[in-house]
PyMOL commands that place a pseudoatom at each C-alpha (Angstrom):
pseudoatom trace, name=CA, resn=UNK, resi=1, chain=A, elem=C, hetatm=0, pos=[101.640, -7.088, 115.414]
pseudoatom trace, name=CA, resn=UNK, resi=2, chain=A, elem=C, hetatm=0, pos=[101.147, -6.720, 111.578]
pseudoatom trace, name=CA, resn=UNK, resi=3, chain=A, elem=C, hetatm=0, pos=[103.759, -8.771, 110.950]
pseudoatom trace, name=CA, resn=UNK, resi=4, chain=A, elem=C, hetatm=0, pos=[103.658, -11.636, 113.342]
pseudoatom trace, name=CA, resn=UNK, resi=5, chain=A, elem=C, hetatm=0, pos=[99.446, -12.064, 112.593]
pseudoatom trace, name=CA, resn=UNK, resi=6, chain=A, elem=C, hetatm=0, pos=[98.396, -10.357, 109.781]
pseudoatom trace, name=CA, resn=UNK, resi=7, chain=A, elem=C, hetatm=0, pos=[94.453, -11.832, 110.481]
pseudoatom trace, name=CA, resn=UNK, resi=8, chain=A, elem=C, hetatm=0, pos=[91.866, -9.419, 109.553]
pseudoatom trace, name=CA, resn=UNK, resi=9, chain=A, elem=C, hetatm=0, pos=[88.005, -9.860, 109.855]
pseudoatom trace, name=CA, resn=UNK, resi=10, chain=A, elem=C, hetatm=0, pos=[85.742, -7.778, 108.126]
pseudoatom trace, name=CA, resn=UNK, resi=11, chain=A, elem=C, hetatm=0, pos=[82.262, -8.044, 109.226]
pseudoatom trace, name=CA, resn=UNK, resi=12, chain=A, elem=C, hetatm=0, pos=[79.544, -6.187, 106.871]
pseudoatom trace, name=CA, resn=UNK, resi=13, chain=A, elem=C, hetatm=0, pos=[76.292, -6.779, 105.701]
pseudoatom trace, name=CA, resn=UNK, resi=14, chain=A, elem=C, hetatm=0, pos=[76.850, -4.930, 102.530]
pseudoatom trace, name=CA, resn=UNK, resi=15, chain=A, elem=C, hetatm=0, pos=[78.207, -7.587, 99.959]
pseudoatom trace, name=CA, resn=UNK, resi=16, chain=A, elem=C, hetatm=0, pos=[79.523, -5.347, 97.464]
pseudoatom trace, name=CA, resn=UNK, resi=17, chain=A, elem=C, hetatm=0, pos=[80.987, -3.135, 100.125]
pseudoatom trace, name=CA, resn=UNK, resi=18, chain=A, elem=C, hetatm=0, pos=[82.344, -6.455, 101.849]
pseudoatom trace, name=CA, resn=UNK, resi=19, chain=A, elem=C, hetatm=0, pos=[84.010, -7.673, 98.413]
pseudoatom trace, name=CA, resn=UNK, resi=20, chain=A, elem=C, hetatm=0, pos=[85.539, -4.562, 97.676]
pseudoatom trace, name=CA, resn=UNK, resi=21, chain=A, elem=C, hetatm=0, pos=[87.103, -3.971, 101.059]
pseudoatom trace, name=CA, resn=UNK, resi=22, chain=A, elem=C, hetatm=0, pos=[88.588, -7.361, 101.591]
pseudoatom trace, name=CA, resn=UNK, resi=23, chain=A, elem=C, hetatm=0, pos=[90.076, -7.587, 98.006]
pseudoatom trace, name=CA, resn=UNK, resi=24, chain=A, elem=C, hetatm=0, pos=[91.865, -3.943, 99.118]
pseudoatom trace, name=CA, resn=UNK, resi=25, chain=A, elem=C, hetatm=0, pos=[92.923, -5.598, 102.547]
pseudoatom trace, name=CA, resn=UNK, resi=26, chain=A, elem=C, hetatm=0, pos=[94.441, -8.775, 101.278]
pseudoatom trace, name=CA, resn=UNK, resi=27, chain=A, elem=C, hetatm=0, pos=[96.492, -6.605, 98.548]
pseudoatom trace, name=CA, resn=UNK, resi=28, chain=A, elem=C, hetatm=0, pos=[97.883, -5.255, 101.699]
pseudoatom trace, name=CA, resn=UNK, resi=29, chain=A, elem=C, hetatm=0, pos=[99.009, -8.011, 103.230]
pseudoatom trace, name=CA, resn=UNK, resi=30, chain=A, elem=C, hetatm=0, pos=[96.332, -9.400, 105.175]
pseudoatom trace, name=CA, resn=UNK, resi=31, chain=A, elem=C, hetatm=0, pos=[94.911, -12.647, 105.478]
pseudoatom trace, name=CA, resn=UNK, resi=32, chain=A, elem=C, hetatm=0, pos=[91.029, -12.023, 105.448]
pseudoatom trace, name=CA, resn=UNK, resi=33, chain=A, elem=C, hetatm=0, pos=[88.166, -13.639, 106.881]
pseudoatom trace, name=CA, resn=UNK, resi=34, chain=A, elem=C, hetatm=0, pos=[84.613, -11.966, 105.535]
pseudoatom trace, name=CA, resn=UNK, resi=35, chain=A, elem=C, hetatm=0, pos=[81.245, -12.123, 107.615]
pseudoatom trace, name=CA, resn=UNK, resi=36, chain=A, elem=C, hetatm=0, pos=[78.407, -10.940, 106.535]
pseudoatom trace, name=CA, resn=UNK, resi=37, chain=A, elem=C, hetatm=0, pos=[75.878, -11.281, 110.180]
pseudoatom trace, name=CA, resn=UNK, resi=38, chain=A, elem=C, hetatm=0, pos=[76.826, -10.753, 113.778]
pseudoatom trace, name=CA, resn=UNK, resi=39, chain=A, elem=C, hetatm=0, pos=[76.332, -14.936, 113.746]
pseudoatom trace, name=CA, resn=UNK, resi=40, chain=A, elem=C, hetatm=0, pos=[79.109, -14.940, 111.107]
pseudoatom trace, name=CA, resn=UNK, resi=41, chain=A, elem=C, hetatm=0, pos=[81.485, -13.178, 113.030]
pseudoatom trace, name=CA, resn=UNK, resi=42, chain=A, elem=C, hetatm=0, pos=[80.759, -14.139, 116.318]
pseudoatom trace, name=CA, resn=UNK, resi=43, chain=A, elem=C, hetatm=0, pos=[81.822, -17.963, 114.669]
pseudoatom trace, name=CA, resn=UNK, resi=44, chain=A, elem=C, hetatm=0, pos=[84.793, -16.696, 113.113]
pseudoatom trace, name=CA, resn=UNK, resi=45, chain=A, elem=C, hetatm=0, pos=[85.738, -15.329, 116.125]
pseudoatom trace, name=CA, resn=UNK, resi=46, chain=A, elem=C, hetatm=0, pos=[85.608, -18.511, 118.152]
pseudoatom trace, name=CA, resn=UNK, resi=47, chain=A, elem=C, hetatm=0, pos=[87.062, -20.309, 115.235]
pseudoatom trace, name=CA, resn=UNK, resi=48, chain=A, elem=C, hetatm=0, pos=[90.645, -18.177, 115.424]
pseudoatom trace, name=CA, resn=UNK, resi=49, chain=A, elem=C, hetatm=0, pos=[89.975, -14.400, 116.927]
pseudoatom trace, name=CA, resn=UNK, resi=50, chain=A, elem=C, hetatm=0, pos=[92.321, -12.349, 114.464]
pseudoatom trace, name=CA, resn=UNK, resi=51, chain=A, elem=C, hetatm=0, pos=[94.651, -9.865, 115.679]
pseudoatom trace, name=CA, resn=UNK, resi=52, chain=A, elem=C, hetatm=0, pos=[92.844, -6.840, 113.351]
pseudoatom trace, name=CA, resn=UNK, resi=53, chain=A, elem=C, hetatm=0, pos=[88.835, -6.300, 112.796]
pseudoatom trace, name=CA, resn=UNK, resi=54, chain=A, elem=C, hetatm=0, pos=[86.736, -3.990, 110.557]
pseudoatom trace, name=CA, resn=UNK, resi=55, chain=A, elem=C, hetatm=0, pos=[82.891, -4.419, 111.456]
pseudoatom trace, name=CA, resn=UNK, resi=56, chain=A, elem=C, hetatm=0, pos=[79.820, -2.481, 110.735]
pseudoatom trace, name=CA, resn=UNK, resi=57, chain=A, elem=C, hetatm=0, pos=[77.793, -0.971, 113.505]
pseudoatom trace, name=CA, resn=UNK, resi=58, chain=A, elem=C, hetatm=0, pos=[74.795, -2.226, 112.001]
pseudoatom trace, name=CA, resn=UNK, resi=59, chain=A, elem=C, hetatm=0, pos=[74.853, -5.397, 110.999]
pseudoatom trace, name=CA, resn=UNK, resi=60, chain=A, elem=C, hetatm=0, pos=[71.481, -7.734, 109.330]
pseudoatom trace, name=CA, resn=UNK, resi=61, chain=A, elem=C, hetatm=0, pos=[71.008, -9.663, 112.698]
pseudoatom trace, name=CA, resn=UNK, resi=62, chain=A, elem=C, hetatm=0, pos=[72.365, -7.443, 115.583]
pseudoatom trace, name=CA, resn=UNK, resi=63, chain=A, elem=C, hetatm=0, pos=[75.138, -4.969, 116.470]
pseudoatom trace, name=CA, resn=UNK, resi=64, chain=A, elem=C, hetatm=0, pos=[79.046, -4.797, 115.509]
pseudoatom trace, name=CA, resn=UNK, resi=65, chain=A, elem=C, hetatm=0, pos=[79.612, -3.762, 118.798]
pseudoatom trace, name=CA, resn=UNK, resi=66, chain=A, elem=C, hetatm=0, pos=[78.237, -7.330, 120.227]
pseudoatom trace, name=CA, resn=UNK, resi=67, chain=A, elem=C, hetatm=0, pos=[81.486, -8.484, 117.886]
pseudoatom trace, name=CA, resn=UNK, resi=68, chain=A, elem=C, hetatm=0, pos=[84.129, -5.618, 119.698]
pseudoatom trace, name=CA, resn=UNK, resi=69, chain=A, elem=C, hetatm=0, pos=[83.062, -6.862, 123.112]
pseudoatom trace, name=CA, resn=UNK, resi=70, chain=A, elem=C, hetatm=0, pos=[83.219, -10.426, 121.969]
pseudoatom trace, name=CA, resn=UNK, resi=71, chain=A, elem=C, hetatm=0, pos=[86.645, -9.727, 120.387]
pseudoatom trace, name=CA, resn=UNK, resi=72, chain=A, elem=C, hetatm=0, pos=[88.346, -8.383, 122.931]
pseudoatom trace, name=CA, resn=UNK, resi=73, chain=A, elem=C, hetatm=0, pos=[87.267, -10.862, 125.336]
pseudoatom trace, name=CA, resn=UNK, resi=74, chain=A, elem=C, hetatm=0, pos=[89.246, -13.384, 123.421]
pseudoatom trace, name=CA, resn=UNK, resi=75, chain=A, elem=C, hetatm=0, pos=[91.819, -11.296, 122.198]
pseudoatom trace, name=CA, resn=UNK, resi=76, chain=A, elem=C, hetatm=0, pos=[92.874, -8.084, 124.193]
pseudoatom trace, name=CA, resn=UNK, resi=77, chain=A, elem=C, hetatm=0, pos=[95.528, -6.688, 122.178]
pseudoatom trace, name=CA, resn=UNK, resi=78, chain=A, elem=C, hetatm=0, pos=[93.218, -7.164, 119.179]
pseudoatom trace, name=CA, resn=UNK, resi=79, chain=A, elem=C, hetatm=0, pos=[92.550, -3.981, 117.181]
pseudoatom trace, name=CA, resn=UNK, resi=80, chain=A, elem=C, hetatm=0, pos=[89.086, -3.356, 115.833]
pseudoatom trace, name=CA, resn=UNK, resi=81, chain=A, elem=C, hetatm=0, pos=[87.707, -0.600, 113.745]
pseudoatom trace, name=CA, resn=UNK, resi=82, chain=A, elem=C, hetatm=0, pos=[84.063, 0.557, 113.627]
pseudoatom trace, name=CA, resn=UNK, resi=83, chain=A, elem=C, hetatm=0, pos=[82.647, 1.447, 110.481]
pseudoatom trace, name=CA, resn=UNK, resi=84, chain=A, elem=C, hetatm=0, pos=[79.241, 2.638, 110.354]
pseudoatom trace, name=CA, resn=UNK, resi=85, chain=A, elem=C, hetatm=0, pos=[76.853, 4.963, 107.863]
pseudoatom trace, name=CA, resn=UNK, resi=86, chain=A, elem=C, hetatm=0, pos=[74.872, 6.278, 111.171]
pseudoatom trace, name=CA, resn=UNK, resi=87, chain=A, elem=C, hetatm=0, pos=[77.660, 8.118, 112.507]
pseudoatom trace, name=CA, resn=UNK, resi=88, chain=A, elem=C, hetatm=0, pos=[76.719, 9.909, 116.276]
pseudoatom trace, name=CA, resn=UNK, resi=89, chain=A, elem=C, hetatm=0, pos=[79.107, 10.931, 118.961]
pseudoatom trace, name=CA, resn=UNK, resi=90, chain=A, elem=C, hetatm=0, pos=[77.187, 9.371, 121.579]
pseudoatom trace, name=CA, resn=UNK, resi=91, chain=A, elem=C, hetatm=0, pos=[77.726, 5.492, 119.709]
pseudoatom trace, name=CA, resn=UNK, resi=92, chain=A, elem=C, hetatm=0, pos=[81.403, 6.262, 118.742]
pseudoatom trace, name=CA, resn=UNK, resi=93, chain=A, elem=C, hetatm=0, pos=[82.407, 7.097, 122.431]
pseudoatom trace, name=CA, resn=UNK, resi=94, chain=A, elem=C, hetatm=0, pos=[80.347, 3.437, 123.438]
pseudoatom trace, name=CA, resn=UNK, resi=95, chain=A, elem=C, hetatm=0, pos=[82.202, 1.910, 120.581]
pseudoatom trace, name=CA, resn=UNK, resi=96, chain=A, elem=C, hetatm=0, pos=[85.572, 2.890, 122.025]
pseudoatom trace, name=CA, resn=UNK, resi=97, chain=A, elem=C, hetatm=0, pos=[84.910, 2.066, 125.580]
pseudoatom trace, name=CA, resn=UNK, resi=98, chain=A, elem=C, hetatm=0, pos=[83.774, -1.589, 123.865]
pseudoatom trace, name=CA, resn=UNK, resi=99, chain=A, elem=C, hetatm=0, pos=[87.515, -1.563, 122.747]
pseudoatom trace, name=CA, resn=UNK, resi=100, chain=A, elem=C, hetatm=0, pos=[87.157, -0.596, 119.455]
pseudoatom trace, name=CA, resn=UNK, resi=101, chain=A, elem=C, hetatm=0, pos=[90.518, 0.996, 118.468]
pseudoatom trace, name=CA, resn=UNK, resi=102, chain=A, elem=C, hetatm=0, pos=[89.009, 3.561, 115.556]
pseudoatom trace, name=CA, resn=UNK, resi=103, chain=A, elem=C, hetatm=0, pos=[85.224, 4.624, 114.378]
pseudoatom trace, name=CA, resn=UNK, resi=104, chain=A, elem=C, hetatm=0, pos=[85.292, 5.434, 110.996]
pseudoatom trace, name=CA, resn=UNK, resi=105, chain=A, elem=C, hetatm=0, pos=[82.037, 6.956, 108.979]
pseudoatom trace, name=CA, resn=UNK, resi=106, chain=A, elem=C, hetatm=0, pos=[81.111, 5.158, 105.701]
pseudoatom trace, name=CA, resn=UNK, resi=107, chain=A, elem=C, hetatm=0, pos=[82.107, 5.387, 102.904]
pseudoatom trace, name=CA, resn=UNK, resi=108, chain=A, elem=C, hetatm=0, pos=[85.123, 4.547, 104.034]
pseudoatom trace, name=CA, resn=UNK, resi=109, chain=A, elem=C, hetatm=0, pos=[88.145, 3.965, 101.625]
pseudoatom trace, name=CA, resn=UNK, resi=110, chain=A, elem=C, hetatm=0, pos=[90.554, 0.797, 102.028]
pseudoatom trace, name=CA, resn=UNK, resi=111, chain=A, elem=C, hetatm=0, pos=[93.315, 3.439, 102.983]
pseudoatom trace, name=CA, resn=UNK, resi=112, chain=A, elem=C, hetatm=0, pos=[91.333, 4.857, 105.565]
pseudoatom trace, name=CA, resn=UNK, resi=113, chain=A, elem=C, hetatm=0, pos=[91.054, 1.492, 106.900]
pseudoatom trace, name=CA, resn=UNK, resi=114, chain=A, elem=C, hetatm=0, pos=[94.370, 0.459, 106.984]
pseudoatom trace, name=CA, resn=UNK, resi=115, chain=A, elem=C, hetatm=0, pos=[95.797, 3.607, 108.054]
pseudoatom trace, name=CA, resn=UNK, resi=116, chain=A, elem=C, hetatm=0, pos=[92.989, 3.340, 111.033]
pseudoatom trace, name=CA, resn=UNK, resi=117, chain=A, elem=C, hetatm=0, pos=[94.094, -0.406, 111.668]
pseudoatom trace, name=CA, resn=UNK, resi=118, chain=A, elem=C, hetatm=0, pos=[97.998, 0.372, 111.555]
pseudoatom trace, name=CA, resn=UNK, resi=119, chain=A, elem=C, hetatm=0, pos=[97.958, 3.589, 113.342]
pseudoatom trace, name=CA, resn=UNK, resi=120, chain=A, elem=C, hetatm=0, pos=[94.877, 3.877, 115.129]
pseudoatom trace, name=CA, resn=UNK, resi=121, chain=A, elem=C, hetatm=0, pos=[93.895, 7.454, 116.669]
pseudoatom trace, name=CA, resn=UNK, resi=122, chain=A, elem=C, hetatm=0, pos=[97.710, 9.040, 115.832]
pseudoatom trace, name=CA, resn=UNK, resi=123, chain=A, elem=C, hetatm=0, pos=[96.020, 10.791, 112.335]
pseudoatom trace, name=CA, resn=UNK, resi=124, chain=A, elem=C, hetatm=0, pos=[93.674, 12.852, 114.502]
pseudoatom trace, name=CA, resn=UNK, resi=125, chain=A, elem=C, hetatm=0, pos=[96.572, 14.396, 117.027]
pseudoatom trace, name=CA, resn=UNK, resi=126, chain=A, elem=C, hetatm=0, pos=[97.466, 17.725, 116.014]
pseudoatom trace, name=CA, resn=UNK, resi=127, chain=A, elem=C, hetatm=0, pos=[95.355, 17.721, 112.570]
pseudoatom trace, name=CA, resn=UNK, resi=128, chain=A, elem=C, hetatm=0, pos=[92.987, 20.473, 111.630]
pseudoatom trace, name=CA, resn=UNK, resi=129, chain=A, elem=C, hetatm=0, pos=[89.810, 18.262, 110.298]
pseudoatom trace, name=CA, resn=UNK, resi=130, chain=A, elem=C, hetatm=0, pos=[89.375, 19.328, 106.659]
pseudoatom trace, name=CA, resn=UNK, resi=131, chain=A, elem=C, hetatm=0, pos=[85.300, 19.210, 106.997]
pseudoatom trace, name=CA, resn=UNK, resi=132, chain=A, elem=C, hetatm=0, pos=[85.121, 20.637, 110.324]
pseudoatom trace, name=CA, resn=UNK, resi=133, chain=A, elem=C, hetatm=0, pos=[81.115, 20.353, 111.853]
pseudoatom trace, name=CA, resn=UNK, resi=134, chain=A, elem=C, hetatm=0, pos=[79.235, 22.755, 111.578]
pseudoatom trace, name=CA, resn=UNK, resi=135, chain=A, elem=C, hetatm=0, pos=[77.429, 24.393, 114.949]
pseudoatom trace, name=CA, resn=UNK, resi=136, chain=A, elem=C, hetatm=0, pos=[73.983, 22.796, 113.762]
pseudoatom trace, name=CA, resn=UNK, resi=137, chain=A, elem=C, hetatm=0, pos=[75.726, 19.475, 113.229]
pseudoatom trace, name=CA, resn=UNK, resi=138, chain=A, elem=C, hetatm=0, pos=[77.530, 19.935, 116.711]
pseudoatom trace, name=CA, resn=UNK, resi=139, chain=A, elem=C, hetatm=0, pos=[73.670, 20.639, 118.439]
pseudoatom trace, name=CA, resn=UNK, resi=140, chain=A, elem=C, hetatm=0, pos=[71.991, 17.618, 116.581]
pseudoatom trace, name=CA, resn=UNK, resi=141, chain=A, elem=C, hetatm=0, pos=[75.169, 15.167, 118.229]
pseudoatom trace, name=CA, resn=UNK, resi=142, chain=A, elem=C, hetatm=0, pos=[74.578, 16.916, 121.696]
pseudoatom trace, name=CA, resn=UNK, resi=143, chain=A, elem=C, hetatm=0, pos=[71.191, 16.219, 121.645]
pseudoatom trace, name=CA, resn=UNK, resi=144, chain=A, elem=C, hetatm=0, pos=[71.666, 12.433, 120.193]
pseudoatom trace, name=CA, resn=UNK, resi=145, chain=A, elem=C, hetatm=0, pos=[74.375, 11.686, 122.899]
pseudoatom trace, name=CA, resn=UNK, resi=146, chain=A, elem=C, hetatm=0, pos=[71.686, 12.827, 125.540]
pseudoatom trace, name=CA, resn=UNK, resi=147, chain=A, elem=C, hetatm=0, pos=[68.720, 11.172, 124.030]
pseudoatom trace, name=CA, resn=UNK, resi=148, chain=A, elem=C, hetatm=0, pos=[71.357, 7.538, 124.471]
pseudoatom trace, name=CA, resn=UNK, resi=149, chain=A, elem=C, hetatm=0, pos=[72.310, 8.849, 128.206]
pseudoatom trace, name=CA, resn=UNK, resi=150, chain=A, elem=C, hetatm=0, pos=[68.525, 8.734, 128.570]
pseudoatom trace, name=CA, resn=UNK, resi=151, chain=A, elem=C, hetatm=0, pos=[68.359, 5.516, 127.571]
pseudoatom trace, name=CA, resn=UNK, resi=152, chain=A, elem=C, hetatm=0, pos=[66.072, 6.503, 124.821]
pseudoatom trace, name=CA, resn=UNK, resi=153, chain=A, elem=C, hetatm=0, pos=[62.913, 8.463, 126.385]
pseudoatom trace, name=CA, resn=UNK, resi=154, chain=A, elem=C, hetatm=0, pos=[62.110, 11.328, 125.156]
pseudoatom trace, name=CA, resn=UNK, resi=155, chain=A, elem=C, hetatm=0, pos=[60.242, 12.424, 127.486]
pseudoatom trace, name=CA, resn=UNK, resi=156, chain=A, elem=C, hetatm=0, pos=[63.156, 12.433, 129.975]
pseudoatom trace, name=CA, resn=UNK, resi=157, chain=A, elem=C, hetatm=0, pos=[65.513, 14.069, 127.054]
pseudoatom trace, name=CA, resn=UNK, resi=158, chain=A, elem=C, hetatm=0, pos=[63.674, 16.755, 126.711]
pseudoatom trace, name=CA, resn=UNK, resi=159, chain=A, elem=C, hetatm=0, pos=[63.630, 17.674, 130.457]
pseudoatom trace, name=CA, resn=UNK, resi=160, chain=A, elem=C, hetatm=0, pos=[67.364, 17.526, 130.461]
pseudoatom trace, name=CA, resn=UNK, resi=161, chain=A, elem=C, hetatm=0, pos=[67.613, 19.617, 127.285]
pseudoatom trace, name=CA, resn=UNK, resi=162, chain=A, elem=C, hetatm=0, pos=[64.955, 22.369, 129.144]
pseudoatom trace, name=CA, resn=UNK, resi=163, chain=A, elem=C, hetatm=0, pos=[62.918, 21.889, 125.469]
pseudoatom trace, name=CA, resn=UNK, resi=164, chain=A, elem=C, hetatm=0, pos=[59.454, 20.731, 124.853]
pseudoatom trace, name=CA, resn=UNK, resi=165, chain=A, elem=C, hetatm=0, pos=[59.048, 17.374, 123.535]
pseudoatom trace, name=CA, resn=UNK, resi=166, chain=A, elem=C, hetatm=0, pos=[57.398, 17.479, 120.565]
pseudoatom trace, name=CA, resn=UNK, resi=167, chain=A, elem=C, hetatm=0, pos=[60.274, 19.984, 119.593]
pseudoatom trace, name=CA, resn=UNK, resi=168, chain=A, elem=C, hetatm=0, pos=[62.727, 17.056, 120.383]
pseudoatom trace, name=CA, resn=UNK, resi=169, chain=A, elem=C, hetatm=0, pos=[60.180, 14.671, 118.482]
pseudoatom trace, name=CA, resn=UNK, resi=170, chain=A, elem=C, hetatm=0, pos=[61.043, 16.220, 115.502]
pseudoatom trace, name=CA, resn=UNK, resi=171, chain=A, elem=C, hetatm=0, pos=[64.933, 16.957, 115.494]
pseudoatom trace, name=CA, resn=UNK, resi=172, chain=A, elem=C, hetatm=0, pos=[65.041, 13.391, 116.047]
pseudoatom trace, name=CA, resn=UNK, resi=173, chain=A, elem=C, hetatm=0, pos=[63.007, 12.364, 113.612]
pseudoatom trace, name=CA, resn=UNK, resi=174, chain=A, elem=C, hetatm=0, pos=[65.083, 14.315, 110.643]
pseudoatom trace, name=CA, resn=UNK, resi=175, chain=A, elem=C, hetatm=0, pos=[68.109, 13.662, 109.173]
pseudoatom trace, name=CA, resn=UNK, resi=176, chain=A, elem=C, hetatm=0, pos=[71.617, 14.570, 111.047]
pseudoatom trace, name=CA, resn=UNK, resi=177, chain=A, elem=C, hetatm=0, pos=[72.918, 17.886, 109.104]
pseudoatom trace, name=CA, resn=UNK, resi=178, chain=A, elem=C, hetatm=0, pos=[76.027, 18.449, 107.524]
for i in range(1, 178): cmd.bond("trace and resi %d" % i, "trace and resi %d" % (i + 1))
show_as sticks, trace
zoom trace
């Protein structure tokens, strides 16, 4: 596909980040097409839907995944990758089932990227993870991919997780461990 469309739109809302990235990508090979708002990349997208995508979750005006679902709409075979710096296991699993092809944590590095574009999920069969997560890391994701199942209420969280909800108040209010 690489060779017969080598289209690539990065969508990110970090300019420096977005400058960086697409400099790496076009010394690869790719022809590149920056965005820096879900607008911007929605319009590229109509404009000529590339056959590769890198997007941030979180974008100034919206969500990256508004651009997956828009992207494979127009383009199927399309492969996207998610990059995002608020990493859960609950939005990576929606991400995927949007159609993104890979979910990648920031920082990411240009290889990363283009060995997640070219390759997609074949780095994580049969690889030990170097930083494996730890069990408090492991809890915090549980409880974040329940707290999205419940749509956001705590109240009904809580419940689920048999905890009291001002216990749940505050492991969602602090930072995801390591």
């Amino acid at each position: 596909m690489f060779e017969k469309d080598p289209h690539l739109l990065i969508a990110d809302d970090d300019r420096p980040f977005l400058n960086r990235l697409a400099k790496a990508m076009a010394s690869r090979g790719f022809t590149v097409t920056m965005a820096e708002s879900v607008a911007d990349a929605l319009s590229a997208l109509r404009t000529q839907p590339p056959a590769f995508a890198v997007i941030d979750m979180r974008l100034g005006d919206g969500n990256g995944l508004d651009v997956i679902t828009e992207l494979k709409s127009r383009r199927p075979e399309a492969r996207g990758v998610i990059l995002t710096g608020y990493g859960n296991i609950s939005s990576a699993v929606l991400a995927i089932k949007l159609g993104a092809f890979d979910y990648l944590a920031k920082p990411a590095d240009a290889d990363e990227v283009f060995f997640a574009l070219m390759n997609g999920d074949a780095a994580a069969v049969g690889t030990i993870p170097q930083n494996p997560m730890s069990a408090e890391r492991v809890r915090w994701e549980h409880i974040q991919r329940i707290y999205e199942l419940c749509e956001r209420n705590v109240s009904e969280t809580a419940r689920r997780l048999n905890m009291h909800r001002r216990t749940l108040q505050r492991i969602l209010a602090k930072r995801a461990p390591r």
